[in-house]
C-alpha positions in Angstrom: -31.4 -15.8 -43.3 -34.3 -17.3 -45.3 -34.4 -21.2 -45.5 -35.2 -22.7 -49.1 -38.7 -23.9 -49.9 -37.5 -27.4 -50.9 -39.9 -30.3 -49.5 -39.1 -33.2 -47.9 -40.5 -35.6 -49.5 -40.8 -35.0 -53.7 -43.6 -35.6 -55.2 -43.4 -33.7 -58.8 -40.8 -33.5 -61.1 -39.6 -30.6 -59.8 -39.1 -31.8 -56.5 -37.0 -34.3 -58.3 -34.6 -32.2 -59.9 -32.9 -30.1 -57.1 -31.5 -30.8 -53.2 -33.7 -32.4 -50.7 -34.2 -30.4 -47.2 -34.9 -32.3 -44.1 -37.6 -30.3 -41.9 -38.8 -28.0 -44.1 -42.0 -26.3 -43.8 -43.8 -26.8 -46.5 -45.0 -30.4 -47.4 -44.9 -30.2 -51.0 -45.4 -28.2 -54.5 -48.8 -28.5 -55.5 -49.3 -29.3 -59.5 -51.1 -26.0 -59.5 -48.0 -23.6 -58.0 -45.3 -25.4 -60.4 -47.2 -24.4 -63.2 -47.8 -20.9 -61.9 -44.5 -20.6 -61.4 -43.4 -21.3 -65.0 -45.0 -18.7 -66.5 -45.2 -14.9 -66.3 -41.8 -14.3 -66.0 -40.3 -10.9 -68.7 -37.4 -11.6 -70.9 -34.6 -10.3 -69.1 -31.8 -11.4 -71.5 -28.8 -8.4 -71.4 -27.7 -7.6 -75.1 -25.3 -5.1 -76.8 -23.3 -6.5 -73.8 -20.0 -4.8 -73.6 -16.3 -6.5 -73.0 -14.5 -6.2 -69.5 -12.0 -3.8 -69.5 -9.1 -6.5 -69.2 -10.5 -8.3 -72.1 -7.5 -7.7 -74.1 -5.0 -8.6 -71.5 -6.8 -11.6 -70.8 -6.5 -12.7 -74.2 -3.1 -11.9 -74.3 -2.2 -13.9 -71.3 -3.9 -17.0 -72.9 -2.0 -16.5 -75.9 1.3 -16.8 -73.8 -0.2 -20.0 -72.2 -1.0 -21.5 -75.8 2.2 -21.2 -76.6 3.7 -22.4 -74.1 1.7 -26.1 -74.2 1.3 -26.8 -77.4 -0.7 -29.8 -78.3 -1.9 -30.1 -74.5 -5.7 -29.5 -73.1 -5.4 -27.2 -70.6 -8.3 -27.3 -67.8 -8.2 -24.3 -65.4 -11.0 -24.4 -63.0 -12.5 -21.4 -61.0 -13.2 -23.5 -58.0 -16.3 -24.3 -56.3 -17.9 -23.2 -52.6 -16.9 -24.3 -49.6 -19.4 -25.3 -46.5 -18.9 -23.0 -43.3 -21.4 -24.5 -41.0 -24.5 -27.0 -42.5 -26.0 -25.1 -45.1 -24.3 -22.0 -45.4 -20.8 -21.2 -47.5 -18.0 -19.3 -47.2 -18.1 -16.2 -49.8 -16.5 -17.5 -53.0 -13.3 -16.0 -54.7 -12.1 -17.7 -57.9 -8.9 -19.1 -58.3 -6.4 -16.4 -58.9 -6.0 -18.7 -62.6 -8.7 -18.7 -63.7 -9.7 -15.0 -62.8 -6.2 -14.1 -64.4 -6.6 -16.2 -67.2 -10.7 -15.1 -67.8 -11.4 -11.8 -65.6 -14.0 -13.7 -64.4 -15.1 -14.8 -61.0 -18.3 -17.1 -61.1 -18.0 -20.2 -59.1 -18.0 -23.9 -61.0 -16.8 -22.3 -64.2 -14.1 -24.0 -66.1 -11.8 -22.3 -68.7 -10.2 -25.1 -71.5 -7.9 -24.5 -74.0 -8.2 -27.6 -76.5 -5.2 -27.8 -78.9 -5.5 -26.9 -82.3 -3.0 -27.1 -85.3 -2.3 -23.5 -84.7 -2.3 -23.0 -80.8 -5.4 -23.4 -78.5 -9.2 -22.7 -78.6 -10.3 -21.5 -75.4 -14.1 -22.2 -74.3 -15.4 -21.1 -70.8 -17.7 -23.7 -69.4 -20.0 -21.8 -66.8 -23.7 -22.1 -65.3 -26.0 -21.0 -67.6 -29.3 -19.2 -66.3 -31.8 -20.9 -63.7 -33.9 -23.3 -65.6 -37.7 -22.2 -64.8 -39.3 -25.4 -66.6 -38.2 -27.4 -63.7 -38.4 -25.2 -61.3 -34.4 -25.5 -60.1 -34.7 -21.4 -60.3 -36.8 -21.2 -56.9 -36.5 -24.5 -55.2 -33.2 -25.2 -55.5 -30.4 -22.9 -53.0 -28.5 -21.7 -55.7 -31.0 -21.0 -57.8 -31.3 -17.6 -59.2 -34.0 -16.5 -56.4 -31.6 -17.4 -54.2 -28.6 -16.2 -54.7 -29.1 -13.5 -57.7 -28.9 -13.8 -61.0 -26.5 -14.9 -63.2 -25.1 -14.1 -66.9 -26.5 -16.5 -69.5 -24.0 -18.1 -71.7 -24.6 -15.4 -74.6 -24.0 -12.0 -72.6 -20.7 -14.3 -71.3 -19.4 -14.7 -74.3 -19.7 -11.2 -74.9 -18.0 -10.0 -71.5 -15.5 -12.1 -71.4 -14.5 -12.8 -75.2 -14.4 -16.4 -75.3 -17.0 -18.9 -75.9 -19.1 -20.3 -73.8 -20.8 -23.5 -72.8 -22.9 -25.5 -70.2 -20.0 -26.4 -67.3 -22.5 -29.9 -66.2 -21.6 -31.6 -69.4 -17.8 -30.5 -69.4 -17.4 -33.6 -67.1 -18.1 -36.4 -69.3 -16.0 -34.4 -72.1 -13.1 -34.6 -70.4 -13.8 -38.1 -69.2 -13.8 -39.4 -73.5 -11.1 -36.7 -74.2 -7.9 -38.1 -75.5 -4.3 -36.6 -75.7 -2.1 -34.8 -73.2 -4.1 -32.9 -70.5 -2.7 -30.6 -67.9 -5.0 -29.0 -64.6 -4.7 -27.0 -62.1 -5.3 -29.0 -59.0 -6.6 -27.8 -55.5 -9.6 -26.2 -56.5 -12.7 -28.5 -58.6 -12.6 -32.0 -57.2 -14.9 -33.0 -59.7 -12.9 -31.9 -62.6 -10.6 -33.8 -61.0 -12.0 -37.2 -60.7 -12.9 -36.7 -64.6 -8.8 -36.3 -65.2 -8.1 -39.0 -63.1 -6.1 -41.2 -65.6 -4.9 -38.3 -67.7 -3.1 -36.5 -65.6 -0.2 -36.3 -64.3 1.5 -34.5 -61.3 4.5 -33.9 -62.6 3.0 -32.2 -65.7 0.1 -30.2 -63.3 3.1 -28.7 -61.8 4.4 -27.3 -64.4 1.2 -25.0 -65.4 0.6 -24.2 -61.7 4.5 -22.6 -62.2 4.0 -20.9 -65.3 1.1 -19.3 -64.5 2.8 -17.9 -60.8 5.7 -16.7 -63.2 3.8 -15.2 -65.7 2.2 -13.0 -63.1 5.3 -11.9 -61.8 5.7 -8.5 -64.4 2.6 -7.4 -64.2 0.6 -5.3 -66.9 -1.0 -1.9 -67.4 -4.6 -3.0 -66.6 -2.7 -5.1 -63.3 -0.7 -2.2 -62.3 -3.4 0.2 -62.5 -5.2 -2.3 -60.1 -2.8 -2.2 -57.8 -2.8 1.6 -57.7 -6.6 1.6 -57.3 -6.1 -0.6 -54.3 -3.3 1.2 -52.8 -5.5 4.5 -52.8 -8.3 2.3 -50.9 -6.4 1.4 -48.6 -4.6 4.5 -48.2 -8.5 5.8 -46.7 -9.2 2.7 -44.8 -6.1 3.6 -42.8 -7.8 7.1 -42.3 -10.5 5.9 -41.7 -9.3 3.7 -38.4 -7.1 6.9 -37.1 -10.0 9.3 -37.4 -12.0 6.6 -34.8 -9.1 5.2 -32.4 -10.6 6.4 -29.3 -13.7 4.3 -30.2 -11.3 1.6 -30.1 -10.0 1.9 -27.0 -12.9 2.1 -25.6 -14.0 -1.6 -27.4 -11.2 -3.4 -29.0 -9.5 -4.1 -31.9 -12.3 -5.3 -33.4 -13.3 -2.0 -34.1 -10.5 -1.2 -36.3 -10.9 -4.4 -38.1 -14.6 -4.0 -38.9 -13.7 0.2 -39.7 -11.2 -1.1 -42.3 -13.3 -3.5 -43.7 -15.9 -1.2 -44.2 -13.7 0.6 -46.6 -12.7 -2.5 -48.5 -16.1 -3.3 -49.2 -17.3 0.0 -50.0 -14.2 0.6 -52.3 -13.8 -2.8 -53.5 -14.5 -6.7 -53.1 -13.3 -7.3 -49.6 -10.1 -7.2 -47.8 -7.1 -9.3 -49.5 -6.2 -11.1 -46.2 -7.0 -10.8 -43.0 -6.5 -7.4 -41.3 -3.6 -7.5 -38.5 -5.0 -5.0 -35.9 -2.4 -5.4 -33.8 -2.5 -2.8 -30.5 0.5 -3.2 -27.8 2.5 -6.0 -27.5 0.0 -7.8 -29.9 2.3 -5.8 -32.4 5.0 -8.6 -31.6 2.9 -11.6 -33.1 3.8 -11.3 -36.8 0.0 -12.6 -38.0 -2.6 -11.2 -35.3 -5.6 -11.6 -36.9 -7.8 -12.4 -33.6 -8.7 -8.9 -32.8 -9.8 -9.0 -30.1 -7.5 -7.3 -27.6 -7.5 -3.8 -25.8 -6.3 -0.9 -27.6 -5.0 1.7 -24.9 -3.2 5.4 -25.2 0.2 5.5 -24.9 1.0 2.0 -27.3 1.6 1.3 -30.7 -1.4 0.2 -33.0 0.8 -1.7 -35.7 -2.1 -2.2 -38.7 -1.5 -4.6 -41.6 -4.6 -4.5 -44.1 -5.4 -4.4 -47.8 -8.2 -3.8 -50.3 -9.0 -6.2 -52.6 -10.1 -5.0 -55.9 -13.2 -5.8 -57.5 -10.7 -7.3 -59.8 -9.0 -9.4 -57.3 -5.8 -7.2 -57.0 -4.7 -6.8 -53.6 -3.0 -3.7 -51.6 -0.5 -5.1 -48.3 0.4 -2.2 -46.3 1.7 -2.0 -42.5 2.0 1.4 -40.7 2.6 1.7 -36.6 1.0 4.3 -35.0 1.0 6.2 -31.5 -2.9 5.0 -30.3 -2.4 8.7 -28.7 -0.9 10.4 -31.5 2.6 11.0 -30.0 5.6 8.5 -30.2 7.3 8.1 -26.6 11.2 8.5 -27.0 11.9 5.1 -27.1 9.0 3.9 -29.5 10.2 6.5 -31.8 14.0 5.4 -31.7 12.7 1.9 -32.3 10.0 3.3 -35.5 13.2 5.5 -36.6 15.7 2.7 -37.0 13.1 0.3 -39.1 12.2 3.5 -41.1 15.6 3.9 -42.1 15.9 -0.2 -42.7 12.9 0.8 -45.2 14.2 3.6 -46.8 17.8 1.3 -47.4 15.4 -1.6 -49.1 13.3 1.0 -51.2 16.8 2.1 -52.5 18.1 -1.0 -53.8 14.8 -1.9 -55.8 15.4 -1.1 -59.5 15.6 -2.9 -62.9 18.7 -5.2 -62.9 18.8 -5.6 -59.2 18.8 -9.1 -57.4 15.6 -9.4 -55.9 17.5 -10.5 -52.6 18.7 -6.7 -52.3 15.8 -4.9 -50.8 16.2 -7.9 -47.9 19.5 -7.7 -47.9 19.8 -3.9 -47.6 17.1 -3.4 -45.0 18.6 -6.2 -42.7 21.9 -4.3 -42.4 20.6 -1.6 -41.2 18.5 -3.3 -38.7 21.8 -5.6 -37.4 23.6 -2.3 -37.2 21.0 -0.6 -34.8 20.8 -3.7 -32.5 24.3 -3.6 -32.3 25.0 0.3 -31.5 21.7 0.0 -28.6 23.9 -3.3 -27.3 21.9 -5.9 -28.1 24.8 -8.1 -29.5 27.4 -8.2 -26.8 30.6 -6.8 -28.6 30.0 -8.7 -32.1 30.8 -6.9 -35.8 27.7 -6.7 -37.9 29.6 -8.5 -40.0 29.3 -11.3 -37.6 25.8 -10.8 -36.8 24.7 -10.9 -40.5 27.1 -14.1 -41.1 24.7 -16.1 -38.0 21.7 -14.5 -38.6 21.6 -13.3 -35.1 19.6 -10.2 -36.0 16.8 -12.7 -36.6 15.8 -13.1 -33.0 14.1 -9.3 -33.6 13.5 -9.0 -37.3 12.1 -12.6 -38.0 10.8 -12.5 -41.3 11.9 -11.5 -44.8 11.9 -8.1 -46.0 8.7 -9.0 -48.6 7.3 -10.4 -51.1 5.8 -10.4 -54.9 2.1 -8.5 -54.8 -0.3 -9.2 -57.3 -4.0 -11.1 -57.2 -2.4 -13.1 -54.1 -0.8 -10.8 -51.3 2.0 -13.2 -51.7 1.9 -13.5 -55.5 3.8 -15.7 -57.4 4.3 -18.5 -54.9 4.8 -21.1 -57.0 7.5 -19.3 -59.2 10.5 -21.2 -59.3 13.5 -20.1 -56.9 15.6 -18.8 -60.0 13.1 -16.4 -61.2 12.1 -15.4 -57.8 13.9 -14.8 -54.8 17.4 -15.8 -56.9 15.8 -13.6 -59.9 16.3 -10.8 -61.4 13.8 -7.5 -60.7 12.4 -5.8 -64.4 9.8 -3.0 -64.7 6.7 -4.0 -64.0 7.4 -6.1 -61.0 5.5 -5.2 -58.0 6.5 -5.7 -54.0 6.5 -5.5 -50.7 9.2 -3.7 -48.8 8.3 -4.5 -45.3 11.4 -4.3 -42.4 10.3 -4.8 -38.8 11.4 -5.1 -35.0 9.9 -6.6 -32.7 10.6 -7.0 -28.9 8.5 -10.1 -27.6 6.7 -9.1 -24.0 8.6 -12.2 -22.3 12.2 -12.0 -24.0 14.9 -11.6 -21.5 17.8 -10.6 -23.6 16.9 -6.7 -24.1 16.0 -4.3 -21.9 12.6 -4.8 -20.2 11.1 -1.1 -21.7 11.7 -2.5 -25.0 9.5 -5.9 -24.3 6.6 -5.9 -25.7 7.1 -3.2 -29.0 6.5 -4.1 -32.7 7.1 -2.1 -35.3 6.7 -2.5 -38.9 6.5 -0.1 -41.6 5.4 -1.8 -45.0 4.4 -0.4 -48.6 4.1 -1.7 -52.1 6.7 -0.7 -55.1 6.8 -0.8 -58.8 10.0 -1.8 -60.4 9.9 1.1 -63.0 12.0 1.6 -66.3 14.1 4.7 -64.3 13.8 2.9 -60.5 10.8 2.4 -58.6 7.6 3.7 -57.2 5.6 3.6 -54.2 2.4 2.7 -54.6 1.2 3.6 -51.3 2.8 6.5 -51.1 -0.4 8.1 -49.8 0.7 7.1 -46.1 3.2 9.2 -44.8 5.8 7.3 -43.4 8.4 9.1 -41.3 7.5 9.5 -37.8 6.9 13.3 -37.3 4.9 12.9 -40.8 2.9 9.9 -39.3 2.6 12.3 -35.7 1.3 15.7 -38.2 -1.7 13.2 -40.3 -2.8 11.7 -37.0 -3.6 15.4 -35.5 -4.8 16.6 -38.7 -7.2 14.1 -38.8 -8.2 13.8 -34.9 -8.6 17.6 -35.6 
């Protein structure tokens, strides 16, 4: 990785105008190179730009924000980087509000909504290009040498269909602004400490929960998203069968980098961190170290997702036979939280109580664990009334899925879990047992088995869908694609 050119000690105006580095290599910028350096460069401004394809449905979901705040400023902030280690960041991704609200993803920007007598006017407030007169293009380390180029404040008007202006003097704006303001906290401290005795937390609250419930029925452009990343992850999930005996001969690191490979080839990275979770690593509900030993005759239980370009993620869990071929009592255990699945997929339709699916899938689980004994002599009934079934299933059923892989968390409890499900509504249905290695109450061949089948539905006008439907799910269908592609 290449370090920046920035001097020490300053000695032009340019120097002056971007960060300082402490040992760098070179002692200074001649008057000779900064002038060279302004000059010579082509026009490379983009015209005859063309809208983003969600254009439209952003401008729609503004709309329904206008409406709901009239009179208010509304500040939504993409968010800004974050250091990993000294100089180097973390890869940005934009609030899921602001990218909802804008489609786009570019860190510092800022989308407003100032009121008007007849709703809102929205303005964008975003980096423009590098400035070349003072040389912050090349010396500084986000300059556009650096780190790329970026869309001038023309061609983002065009894309994104909202005006645009210079984000380094929104501060002082919203520092003299007057009236009711609103934010969205957690992600631009310094938009924040402009807002500081406008705001209220009370009243930032309120348009963190609007927008998590407005994303909750989700539209054609999101849906078709959602689809897209369902089909990409439907190959990543190829892709790691087709190279499991790599895998046992590394770890499970090798089916965490195979998967990612897909989601960055397909999209713009995974949309949480892949659970590769081989043996009784299967029993640790968010495995995301990796690095264990994958070996035949175990289950690999696989929870990953692509991540649109668009920031739409897929979550989808299958188990799988490292060898290809359940054993009898892994394949009792897949069976009976198949079946739990195939009960919660039932119940999700327009009308229904989004507690259903759970409720549905957790019967069936309590009534296996009592036939194998698990239970002593208690009714499910019983079980269900204590929760006892818990010890093995342990979390819910699942969860909204949108731009978050658990969308809509902010949504109030009445139009979420105690809600209502309506077409366009999209989640997880994800049952699971799983036998912890050290758990004395079942039978010691059972310790150390997790199994979890997960995919992602659309509440549809008629029913529902299965978005991932590419995956086969029961277990001599999961046994047939494994072979076919090992072939």
């Amino acid at each position: 990785m290449a370090e920046e050119l920035i001097p020490e000690n300053p000695e032009t105006e340019e120097e002056e105008t971007v960060k300082q580095r402490k040992n760098g290599l070179y002692p200074g910028v001649s008057d000779e190179l900064a002038a060279n350096m302004k000059s010579g460069w082509a026009d490379t401004e983009l015209h005859g730009v063309e809208p983003i394809a969600q254009a439209a449905h952003t401008a729609a979901r503004r709309a329904a924000l206008s409406a709901r705040f009239p009179g208010e400023r509304l500040v939504v902030p993409a968010g800004n980087l974050r250091t990993r280690s000294n100089d180097t960041e973390y890869a940005f991704r934009a609030s899921t509000e602001y990218a909802y609200l804008t489609g786009d993803q570019t860190q510092d920007g800022v989308l407003v909504l100032e009121p008007t007598e007849d709703g809102h006017q929205a303005t964008i407030h975003l980096l423009p290009r590098s400035n070349r007169e003072n040389g912050e293009f090349w010396l500084d380390g986000q300059g556009e040498l650096w780190v790329g180029r970026r869309h001038s404040l023309a061609e983002a008007e065009q894309l994104l269909g909202i005006p645009a202006k210079d984000v380094r003097e929104l501060p002082a704006a919203l520092t003299e602004a007057t009236g009711p303001v609103r934010n969205v906290r957690g992600h631009d401290a310094g938009i924040e400490a402009a807002l500081t005795d406008k705001v209220t937390a009370e009243r930032d609250e309120e348009l963190r929960v609007f927008l998590s419930e407005a994303r909750l029925v989700k539209d054609a452009f999101e849906i078709a998203e959602l689809e897209k990343a369902c089909d990409a992850t439907a190959r990543g999930f190829e892709d790691v069968v087709k190279i499991l005996d790599k895998a046992e001969a590394t770890s499970e690191r090798y089916i965490e980098g195979t998967f990612f490979l897909r989601a960055r080839i397909e999209g713009n990275d995974i949309g949480y961190g892949s659970i590769c979770a081989a043996g009784p690593h299967a029993t640790t509900l968010h495995w995301v170290r990796n690095d264990g030993a994958v070996r035949s005759g175990e289950l690999l239980l696989l929870d990953a997702g692509v991540e649109t370009n668009d920031l739409y993620t897929a979550d989808v869990t299958r188990t799988l036979p490292i060898n290809g071929t359940f054993t009898p009592l892994q394949r009792k255990i897949y069976d009976a939280v198949y079946e739990a699945q195939e009960a919660g997929i039932a119940a999700v339709r327009p009308g229904a109580g989004f507690r259903d699916f759970h409720d549905a899938a957790q019967r069936v689980l309590a009534e296996k664990l009592v036939e194998w004994g698990l239970l002593g002599d208690l009714s499910v009934e019983k079980v269900l009334e204590l929760g006892l079934q818990r010890r093995w299933t342990l979390h819910g059923t699942g969860h909204m899925l949108g731009m978050d892989v658990h969308d809509c968390a902010a949504a109030r409890t009445e139009t979420y879990v105690n809600g209502t499900l309506e077409p366009g509504v999209c989640l997880t249905v994800e049952p699971g047992l799983y036998f912890q290695a050290d758990d004395l109450t079942v039978p010691e061949e059972y310790r150390g088995i997790g199994v979890r089948i997960e995919d992602d539905i659309l509440v549809t006008e008629d029913g529902n869908r299965n978005l991932s439907d590419k995956l086969p799910r029961r277990s001599d269908e999961v046994e047939e694609w494994m072979a076919r592609l090992k072939g």
